[in-house]
PQR file with spaces between the fields and no chain letter, atoms N, CA, C, O and H, PARSE charges and radii, in Angstrom:
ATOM       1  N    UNK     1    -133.260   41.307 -121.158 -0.4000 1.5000
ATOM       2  CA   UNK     1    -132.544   42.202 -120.284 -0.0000 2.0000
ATOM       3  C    UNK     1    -132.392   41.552 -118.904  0.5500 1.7000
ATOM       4  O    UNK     1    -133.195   40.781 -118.379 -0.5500 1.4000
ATOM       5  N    UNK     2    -131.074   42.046 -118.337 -0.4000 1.5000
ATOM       6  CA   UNK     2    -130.916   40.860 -117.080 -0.0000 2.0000
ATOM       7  C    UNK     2    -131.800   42.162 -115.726  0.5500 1.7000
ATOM       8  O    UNK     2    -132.274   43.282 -115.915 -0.5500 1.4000
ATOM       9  H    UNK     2    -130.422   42.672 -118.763  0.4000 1.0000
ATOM      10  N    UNK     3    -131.701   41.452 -114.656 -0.4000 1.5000
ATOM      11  CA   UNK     3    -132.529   42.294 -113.568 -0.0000 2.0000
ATOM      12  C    UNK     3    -131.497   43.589 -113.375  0.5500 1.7000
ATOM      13  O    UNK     3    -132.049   44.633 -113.026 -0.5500 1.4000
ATOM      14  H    UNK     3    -131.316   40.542 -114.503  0.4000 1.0000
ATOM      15  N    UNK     4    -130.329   43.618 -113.530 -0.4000 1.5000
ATOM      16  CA   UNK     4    -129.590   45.064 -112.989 -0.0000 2.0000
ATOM      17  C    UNK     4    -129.394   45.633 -114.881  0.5500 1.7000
ATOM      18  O    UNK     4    -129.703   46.818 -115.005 -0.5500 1.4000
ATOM      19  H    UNK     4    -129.881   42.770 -113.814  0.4000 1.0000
ATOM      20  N    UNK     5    -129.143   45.246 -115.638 -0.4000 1.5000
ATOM      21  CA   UNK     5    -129.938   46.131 -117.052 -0.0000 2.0000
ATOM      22  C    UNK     5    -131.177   46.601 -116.713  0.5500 1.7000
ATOM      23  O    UNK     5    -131.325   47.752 -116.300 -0.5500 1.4000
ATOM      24  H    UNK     5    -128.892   44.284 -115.538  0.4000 1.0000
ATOM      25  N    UNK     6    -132.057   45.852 -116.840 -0.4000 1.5000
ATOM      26  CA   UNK     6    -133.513   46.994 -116.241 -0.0000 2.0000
ATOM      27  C    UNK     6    -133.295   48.248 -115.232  0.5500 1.7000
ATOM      28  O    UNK     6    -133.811   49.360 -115.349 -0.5500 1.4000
ATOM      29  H    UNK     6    -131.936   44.917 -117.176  0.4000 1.0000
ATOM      30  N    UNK     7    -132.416   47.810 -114.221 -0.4000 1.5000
ATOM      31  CA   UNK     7    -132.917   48.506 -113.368 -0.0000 2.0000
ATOM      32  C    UNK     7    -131.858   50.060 -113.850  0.5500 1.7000
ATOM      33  O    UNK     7    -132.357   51.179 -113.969 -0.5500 1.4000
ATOM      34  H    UNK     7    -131.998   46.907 -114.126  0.4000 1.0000
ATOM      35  N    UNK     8    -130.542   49.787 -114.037 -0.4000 1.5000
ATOM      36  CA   UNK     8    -130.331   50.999 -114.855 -0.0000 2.0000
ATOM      37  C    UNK     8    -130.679   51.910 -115.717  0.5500 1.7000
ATOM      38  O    UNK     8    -130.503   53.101 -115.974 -0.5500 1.4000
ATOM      39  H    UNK     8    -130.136   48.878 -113.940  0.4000 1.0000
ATOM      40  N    UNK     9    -131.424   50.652 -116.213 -0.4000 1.5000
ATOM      41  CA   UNK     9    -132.252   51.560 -117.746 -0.0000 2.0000
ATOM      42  C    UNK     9    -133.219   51.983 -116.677  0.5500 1.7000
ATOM      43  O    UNK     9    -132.849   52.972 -116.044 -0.5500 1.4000
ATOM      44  H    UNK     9    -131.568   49.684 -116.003  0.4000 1.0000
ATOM      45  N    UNK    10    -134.154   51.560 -116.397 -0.4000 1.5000
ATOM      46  CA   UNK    10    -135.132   52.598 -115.143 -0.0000 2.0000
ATOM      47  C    UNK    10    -134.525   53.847 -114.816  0.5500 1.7000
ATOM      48  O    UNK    10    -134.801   55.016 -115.087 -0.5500 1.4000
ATOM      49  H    UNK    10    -134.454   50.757 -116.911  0.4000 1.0000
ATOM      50  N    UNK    11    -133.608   53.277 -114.147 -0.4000 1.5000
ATOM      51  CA   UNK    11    -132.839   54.896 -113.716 -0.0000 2.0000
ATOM      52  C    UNK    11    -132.522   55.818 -114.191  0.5500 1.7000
ATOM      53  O    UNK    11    -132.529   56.884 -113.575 -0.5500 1.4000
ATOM      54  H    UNK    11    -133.384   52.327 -113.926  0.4000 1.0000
ATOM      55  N    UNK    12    -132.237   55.738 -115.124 -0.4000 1.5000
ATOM      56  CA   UNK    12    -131.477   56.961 -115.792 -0.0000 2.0000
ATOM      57  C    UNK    12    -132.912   57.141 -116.908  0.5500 1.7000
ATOM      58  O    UNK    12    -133.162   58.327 -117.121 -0.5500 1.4000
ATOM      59  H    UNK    12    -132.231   54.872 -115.624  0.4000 1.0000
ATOM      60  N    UNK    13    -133.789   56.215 -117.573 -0.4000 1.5000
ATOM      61  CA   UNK    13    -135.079   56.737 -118.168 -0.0000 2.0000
ATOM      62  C    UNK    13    -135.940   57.747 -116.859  0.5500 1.7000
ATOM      63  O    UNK    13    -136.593   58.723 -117.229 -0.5500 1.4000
ATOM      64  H    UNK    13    -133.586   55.252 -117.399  0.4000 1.0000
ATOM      65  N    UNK    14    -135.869   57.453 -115.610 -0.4000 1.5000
ATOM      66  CA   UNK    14    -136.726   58.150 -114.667 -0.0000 2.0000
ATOM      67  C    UNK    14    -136.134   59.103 -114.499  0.5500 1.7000
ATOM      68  O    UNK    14    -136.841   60.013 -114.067 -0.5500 1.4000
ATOM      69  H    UNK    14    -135.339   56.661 -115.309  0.4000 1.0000
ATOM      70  N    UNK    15    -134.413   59.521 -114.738 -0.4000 1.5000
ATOM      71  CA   UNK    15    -133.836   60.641 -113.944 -0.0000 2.0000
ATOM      72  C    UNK    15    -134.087   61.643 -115.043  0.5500 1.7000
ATOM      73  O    UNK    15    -134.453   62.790 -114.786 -0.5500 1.4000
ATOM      74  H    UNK    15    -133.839   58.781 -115.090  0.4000 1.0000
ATOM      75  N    UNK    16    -133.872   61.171 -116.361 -0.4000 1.5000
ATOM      76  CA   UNK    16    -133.861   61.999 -117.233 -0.0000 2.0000
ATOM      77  C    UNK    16    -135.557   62.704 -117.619  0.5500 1.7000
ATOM      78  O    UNK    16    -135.547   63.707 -118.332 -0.5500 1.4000
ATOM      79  H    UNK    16    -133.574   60.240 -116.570  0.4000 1.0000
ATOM      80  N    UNK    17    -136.271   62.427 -117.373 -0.4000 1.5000
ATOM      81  CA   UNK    17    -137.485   62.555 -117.358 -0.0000 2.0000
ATOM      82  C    UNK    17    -137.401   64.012 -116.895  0.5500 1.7000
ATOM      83  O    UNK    17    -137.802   64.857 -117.696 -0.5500 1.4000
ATOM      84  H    UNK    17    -136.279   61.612 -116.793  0.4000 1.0000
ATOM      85  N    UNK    18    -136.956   64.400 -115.766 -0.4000 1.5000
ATOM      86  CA   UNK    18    -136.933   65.329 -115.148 -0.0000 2.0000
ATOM      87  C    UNK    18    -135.196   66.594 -115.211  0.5500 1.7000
ATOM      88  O    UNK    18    -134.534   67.354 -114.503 -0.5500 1.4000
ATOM      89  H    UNK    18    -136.631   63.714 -115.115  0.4000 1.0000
ATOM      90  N    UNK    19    -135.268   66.001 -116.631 -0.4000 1.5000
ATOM      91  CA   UNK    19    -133.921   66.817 -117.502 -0.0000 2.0000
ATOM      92  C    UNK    19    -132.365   66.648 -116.587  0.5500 1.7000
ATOM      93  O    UNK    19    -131.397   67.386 -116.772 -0.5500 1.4000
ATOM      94  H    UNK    19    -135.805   65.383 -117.206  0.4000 1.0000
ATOM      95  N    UNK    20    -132.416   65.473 -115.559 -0.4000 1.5000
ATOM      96  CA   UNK    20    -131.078   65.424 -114.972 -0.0000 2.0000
ATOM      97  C    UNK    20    -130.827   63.890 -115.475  0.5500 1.7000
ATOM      98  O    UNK    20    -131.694   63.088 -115.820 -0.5500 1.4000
ATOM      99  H    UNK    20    -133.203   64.874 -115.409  0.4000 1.0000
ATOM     100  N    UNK    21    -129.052   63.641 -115.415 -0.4000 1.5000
ATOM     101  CA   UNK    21    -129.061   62.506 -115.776 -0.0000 2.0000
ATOM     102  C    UNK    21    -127.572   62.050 -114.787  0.5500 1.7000
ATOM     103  O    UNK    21    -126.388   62.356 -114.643 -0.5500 1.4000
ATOM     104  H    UNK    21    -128.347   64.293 -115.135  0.4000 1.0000
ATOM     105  N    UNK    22    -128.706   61.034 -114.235 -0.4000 1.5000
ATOM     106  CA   UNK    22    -127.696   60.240 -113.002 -0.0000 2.0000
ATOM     107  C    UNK    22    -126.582   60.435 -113.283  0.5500 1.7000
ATOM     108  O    UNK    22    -126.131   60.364 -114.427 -0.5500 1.4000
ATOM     109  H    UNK    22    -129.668   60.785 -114.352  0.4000 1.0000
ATOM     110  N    UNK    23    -125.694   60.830 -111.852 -0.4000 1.5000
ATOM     111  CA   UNK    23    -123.857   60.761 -111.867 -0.0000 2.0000
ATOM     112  C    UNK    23    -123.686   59.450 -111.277  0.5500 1.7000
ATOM     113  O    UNK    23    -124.619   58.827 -110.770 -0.5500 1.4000
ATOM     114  H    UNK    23    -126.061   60.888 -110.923  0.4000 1.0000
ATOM     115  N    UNK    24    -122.442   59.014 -111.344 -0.4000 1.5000
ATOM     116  CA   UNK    24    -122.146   57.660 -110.989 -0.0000 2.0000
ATOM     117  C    UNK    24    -122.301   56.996 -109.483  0.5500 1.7000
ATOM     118  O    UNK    24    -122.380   55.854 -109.031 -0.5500 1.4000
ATOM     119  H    UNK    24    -121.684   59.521 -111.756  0.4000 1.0000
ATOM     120  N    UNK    25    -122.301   58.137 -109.035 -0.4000 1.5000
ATOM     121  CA   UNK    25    -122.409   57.856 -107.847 -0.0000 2.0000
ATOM     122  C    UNK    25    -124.202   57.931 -106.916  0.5500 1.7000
ATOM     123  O    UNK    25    -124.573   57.672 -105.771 -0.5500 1.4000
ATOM     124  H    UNK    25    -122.237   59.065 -109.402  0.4000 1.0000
ATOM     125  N    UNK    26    -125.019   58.522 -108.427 -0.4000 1.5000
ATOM     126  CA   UNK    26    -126.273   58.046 -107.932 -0.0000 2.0000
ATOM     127  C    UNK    26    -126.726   56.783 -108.583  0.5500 1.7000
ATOM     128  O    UNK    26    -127.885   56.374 -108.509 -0.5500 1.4000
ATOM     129  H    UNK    26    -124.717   58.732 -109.357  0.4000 1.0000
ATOM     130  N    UNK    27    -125.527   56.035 -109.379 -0.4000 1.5000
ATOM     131  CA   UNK    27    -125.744   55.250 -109.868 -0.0000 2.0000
ATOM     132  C    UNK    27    -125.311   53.831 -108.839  0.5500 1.7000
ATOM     133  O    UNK    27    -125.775   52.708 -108.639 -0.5500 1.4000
ATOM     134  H    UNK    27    -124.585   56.367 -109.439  0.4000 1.0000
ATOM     135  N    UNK    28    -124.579   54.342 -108.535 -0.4000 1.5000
ATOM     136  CA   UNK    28    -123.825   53.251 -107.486 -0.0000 2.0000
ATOM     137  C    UNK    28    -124.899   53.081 -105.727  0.5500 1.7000
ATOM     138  O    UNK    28    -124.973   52.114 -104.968 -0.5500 1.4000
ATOM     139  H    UNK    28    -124.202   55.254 -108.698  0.4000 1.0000
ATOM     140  N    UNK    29    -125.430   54.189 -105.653 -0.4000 1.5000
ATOM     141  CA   UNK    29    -126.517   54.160 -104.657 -0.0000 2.0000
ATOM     142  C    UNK    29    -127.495   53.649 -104.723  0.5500 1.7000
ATOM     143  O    UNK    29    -127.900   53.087 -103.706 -0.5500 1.4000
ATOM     144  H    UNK    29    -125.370   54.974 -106.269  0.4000 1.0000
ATOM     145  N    UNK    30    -128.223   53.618 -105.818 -0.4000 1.5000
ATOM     146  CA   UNK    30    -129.526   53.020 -105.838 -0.0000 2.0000
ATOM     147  C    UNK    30    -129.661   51.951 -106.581  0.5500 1.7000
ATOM     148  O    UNK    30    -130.829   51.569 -106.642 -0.5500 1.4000
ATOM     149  H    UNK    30    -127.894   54.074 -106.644  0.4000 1.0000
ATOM     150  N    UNK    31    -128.555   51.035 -107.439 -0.4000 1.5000
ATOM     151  CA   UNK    31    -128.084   49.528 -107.339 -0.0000 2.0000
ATOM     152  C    UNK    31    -127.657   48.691 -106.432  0.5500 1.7000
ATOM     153  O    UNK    31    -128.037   47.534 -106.246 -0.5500 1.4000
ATOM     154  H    UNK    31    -127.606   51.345 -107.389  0.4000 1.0000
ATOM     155  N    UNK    32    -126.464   49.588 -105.587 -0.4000 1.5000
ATOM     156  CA   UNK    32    -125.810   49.095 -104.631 -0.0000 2.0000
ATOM     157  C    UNK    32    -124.604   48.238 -105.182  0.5500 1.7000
ATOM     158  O    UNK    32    -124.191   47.325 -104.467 -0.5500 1.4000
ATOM     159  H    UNK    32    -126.156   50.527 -105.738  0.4000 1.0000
ATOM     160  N    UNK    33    -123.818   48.551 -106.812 -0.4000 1.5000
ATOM     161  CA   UNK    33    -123.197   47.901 -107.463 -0.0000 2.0000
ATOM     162  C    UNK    33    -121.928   48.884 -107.278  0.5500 1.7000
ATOM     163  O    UNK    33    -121.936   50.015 -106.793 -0.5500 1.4000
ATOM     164  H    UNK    33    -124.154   49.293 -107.392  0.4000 1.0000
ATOM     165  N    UNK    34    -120.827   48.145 -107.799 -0.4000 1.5000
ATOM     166  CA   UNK    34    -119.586   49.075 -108.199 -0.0000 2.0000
ATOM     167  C    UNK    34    -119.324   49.429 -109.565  0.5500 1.7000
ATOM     168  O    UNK    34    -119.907   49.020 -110.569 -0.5500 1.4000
ATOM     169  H    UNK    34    -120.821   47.227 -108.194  0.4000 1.0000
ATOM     170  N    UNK    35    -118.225   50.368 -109.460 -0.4000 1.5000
ATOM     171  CA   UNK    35    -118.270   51.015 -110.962 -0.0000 2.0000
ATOM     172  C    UNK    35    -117.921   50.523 -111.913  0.5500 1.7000
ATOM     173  O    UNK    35    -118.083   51.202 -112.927 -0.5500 1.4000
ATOM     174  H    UNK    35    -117.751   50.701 -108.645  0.4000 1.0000
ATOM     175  N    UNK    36    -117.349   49.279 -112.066 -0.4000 1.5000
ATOM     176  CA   UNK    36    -117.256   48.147 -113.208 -0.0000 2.0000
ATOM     177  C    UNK    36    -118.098   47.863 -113.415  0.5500 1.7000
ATOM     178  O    UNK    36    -118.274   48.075 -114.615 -0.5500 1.4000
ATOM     179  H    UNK    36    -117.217   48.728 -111.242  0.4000 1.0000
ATOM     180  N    UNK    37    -119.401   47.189 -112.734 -0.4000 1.5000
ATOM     181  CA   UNK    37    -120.007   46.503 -113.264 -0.0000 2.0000
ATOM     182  C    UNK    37    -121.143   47.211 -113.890  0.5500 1.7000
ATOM     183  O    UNK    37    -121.754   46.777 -114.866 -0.5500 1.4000
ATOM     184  H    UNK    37    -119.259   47.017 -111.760  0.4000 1.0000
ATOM     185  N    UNK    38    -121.441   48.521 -113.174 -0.4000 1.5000
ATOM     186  CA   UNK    38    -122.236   49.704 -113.916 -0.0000 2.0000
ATOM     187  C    UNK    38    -121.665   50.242 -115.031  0.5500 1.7000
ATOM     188  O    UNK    38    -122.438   50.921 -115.707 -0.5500 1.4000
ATOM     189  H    UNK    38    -120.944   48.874 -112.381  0.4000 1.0000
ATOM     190  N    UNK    39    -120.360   50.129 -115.495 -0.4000 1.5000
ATOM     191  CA   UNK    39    -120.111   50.725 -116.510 -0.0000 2.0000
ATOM     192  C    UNK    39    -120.072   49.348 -117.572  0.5500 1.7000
ATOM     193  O    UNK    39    -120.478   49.537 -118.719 -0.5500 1.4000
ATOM     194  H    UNK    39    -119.732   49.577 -114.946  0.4000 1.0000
ATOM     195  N    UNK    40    -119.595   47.998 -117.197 -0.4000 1.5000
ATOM     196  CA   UNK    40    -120.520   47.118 -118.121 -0.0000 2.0000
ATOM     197  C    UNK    40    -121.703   47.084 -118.682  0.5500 1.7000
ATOM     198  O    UNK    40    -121.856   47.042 -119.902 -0.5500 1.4000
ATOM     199  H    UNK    40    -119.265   47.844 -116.266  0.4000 1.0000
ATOM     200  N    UNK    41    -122.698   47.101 -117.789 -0.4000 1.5000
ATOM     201  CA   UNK    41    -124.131   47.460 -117.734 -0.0000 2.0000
ATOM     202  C    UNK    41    -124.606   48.307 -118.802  0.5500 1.7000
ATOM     203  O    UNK    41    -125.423   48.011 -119.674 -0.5500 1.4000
ATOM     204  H    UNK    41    -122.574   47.136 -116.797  0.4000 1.0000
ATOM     205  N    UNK    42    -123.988   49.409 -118.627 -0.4000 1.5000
ATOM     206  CA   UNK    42    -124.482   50.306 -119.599 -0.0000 2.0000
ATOM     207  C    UNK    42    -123.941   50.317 -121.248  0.5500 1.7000
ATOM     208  O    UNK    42    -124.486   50.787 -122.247 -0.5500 1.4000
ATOM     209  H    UNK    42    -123.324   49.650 -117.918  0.4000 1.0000
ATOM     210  N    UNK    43    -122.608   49.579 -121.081 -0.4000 1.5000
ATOM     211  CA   UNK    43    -122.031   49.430 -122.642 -0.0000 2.0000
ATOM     212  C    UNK    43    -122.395   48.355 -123.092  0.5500 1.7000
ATOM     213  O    UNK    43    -121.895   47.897 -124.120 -0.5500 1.4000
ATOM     214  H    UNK    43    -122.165   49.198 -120.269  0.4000 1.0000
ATOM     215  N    UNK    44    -123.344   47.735 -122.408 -0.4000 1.5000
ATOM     216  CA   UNK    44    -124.189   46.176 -122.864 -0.0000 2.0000
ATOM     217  C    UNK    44    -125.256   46.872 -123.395  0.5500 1.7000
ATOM     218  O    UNK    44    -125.318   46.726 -124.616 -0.5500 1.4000
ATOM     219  H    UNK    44    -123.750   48.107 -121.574  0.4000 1.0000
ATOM     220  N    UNK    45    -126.380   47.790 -122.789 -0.4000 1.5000
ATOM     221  CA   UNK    45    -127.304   48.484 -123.013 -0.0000 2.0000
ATOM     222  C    UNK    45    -127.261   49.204 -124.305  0.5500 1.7000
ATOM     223  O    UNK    45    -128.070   49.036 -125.217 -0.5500 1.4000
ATOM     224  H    UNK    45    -126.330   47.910 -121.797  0.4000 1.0000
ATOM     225  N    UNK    46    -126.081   50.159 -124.316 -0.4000 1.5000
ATOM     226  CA   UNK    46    -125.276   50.627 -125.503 -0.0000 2.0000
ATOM     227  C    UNK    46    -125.250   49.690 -126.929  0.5500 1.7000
ATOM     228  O    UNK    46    -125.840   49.918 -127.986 -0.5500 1.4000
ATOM     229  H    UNK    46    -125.424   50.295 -123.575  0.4000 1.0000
ATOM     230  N    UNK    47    -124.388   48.600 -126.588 -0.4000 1.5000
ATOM     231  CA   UNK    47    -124.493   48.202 -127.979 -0.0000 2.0000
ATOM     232  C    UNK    47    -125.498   47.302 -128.318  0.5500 1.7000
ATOM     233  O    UNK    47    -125.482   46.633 -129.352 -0.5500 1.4000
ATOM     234  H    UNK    47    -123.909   48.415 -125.730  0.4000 1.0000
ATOM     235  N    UNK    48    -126.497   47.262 -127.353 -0.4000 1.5000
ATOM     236  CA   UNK    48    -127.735   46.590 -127.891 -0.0000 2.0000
ATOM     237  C    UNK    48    -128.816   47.516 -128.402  0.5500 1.7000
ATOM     238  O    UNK    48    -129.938   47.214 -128.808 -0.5500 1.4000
ATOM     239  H    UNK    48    -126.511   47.805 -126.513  0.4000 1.0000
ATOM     240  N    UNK    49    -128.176   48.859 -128.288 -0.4000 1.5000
ATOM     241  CA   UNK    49    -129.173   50.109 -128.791 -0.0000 2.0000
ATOM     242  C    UNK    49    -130.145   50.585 -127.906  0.5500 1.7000
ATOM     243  O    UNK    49    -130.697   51.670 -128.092 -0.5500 1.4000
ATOM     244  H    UNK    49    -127.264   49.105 -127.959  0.4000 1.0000
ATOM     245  N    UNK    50    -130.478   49.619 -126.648 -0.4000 1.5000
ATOM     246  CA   UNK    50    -131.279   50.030 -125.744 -0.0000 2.0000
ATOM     247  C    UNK    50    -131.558   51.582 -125.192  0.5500 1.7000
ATOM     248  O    UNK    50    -132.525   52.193 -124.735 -0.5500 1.4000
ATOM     249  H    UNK    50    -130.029   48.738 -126.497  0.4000 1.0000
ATOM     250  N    UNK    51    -129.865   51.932 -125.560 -0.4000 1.5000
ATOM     251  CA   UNK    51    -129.560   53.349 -124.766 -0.0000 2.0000
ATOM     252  C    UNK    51    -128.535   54.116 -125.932  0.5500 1.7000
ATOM     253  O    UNK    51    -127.715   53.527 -126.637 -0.5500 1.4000
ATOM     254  H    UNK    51    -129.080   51.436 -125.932  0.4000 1.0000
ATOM     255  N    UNK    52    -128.821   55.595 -125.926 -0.4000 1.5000
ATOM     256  CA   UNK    52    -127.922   55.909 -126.789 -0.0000 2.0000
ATOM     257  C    UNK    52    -127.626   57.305 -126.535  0.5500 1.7000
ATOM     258  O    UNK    52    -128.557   58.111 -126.530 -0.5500 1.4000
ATOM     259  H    UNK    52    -129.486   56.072 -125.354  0.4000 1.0000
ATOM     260  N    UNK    53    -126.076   57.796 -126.258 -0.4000 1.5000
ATOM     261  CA   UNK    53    -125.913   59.236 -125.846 -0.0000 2.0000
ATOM     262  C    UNK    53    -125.814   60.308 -126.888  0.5500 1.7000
ATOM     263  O    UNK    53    -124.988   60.257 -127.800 -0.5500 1.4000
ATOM     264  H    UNK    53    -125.320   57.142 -126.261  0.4000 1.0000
ATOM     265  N    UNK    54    -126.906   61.534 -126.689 -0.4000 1.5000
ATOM     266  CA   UNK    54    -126.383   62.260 -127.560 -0.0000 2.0000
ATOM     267  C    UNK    54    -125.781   63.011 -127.072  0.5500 1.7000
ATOM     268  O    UNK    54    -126.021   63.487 -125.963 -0.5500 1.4000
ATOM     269  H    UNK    54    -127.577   61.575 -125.948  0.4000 1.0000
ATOM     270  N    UNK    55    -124.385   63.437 -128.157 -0.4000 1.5000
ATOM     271  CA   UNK    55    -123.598   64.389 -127.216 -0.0000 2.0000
ATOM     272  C    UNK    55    -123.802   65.927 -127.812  0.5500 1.7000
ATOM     273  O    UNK    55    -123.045   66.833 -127.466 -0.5500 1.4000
ATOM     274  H    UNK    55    -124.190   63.050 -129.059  0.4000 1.0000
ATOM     275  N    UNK    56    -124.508   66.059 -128.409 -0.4000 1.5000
ATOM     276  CA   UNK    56    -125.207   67.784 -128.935 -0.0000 2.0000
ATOM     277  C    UNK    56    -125.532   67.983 -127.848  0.5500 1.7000
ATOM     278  O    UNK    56    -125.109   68.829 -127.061 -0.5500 1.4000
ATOM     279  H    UNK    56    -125.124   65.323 -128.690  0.4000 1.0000
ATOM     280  N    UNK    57    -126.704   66.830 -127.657 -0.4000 1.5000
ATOM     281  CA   UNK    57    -127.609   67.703 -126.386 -0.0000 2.0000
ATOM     282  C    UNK    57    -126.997   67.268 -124.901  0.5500 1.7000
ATOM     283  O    UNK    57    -127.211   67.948 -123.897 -0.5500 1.4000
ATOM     284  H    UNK    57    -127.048   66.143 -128.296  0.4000 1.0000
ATOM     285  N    UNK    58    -126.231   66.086 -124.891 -0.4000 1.5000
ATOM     286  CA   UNK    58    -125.709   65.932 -123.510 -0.0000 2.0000
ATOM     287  C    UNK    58    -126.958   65.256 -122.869  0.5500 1.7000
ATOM     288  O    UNK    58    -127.297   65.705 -121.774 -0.5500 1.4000
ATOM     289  H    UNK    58    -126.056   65.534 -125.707  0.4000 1.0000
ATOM     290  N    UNK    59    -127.891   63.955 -123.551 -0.4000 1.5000
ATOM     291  CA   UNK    59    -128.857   63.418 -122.938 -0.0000 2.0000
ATOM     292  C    UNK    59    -128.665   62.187 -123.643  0.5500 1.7000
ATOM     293  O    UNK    59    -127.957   61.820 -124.581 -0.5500 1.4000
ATOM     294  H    UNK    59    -127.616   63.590 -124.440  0.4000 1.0000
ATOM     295  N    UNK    60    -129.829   61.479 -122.623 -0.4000 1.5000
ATOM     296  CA   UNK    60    -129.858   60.070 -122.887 -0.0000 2.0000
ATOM     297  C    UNK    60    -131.072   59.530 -124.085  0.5500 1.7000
ATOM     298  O    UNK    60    -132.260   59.742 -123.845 -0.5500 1.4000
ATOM     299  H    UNK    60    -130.404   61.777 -121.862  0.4000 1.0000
ATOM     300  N    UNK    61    -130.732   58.966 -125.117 -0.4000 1.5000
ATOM     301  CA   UNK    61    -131.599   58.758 -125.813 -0.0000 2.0000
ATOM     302  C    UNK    61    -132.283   57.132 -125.814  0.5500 1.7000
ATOM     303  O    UNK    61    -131.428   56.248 -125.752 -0.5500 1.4000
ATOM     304  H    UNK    61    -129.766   58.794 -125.313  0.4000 1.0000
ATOM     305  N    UNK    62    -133.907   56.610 -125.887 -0.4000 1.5000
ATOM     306  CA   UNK    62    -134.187   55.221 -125.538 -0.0000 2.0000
ATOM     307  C    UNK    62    -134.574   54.755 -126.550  0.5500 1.7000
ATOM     308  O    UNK    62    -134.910   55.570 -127.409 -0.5500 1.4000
ATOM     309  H    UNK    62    -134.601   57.328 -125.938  0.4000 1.0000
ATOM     310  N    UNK    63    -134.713   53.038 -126.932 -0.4000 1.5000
ATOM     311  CA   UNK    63    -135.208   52.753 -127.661 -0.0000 2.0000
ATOM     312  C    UNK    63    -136.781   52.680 -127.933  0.5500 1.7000
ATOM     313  O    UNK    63    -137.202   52.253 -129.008 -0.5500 1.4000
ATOM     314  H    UNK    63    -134.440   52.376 -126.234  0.4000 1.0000
């Protein structure tokens, strides 16, 4: 995993913890990245299975 994969996956494993799940723009704050490269990020995460959305429940699921 590269250093800004971790740190997304952190984020959104820590936000969800507490049943909320980062909007993009708390995503873009506490990387300090733009929305391309966060939305790369996460469809890298995605198809490596790292991360997986369910959409029943509208949460983030981890490996």
């Amino acid at each position: 995993m590269t250093d800004l994969e971790r740190k997304i996956y952190r984020i959104i494993y820590n936000m969800s913890l507490f049943r909320r799940n980062p909007t993009m723009d708390d995503l873009k704050r506490k990387t300090g990245k733009d929305e391309q490269s966060i939305r790369k990020t996460v469809k890298n995460l995605m198809s490596r299975n790292e991360l997986t959305w369910d959409k029943e429940k509208k949460e983030w699921r981890f490996k």
